[in-house]
N, C-alpha and C positions, 0 to 999 in steps of 0.2 A: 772410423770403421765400426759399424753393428757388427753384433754378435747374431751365430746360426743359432734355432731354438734345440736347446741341447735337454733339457728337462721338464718335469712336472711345471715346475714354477716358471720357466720361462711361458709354458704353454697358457697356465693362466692369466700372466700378463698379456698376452693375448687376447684370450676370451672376454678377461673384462674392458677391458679397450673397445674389442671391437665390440660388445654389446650396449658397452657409453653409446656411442655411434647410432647404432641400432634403433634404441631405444628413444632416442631425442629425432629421428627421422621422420617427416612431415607424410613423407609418402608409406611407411611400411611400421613403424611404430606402434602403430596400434596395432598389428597383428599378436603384436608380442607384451603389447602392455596391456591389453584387452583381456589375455585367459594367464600368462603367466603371475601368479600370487605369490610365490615366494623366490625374489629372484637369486637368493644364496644358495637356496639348495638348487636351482635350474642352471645357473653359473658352474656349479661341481659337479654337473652333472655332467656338460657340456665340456668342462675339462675332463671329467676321464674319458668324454667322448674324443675328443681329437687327442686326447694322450697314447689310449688304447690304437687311434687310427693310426699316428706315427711311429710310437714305440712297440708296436704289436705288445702292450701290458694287458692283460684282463682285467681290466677298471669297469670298462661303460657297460652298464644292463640296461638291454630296451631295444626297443623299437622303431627306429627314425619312420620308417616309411607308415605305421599304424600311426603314430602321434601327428605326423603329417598332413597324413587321409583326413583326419579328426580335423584338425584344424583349418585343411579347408572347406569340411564340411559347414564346418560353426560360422563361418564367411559367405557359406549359400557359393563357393565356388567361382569367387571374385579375386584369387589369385592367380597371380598368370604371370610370363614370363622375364615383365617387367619388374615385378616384384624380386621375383630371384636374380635377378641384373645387378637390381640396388645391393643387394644382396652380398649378391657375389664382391662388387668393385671396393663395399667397406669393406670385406676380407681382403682383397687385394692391397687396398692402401693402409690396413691396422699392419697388416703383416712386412710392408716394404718402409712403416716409417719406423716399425720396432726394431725388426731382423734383416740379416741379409743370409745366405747362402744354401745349400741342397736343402737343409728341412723346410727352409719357406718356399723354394719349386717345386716340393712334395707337397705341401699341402694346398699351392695354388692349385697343383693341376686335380687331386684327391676332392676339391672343393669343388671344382667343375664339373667334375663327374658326377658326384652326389647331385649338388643341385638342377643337371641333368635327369639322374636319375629318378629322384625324389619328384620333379615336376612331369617326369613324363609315370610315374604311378598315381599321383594326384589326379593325371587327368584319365587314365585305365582307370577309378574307382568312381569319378563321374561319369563314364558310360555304364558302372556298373549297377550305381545307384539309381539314374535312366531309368535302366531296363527294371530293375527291382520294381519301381512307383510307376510302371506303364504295363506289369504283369494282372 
């Protein structure tokens, strides 16, 4: 029987897990190998990020949805929703061969929404950029 993510550290074991994954991905790897440069401090940063999401802690400063924009700006806007798929399914399977119980259906479903979210303002700021370069 796994254990439910009950802390900090559980959380990280997480993160880095699924960014191993990530990282070595033929189809989405380079999103993240391409601009991210220091992956220790992007790793902590991303654990206070899902730490602050589950624990309601004040850990993560920032911005998902600006760092987003940015990023698929710097792509020229070749991310789409197969990306966040790949995306989503290594959260799905870092989190079911780590953990089991309420904290990891809280962040399946918290991670859907996001990457919902996040891909449906990606594409509101290419209509927005659009109209900016056709004014």
């Amino acid at each position: 029987m796994k254990n439910d993510i009950k802390n900090r550290a559980d959380v990280a074991v997480l993160v880095h897990s699924f960014y191993d994954k990530i990282r070595a991905d033929a189809a989405i790897g380079s999103y993240f190998n391409e601009l991210i440069l220091d992956w220790n401090a992007h790793l902590e940063k991303l654990t206070d990020f899902w730490e602050t999401n589950l624990f309601t802690v004040r850990k993560y400063k920032g911005n998902p949805i600006e760092v987003h924009n940015k990023v698929d700006e710097h792509f020229d806007g070749q991310i789409n929703a197969n990306e966040f798929g790949i995306w989503l399914n290594y959260w799905f399977q870092t989190l079911d061969s780590l953990f089991e119980g309420e904290n990891v259906e809280i962040l399946k479903r918290r991670a859907r929404k996001m990457g919902s979210f996040l891909y449906l303002n990606m594409f509101k700021n290419r209509v927005k950029e659009i109209c900016r370069n056709t004014d």
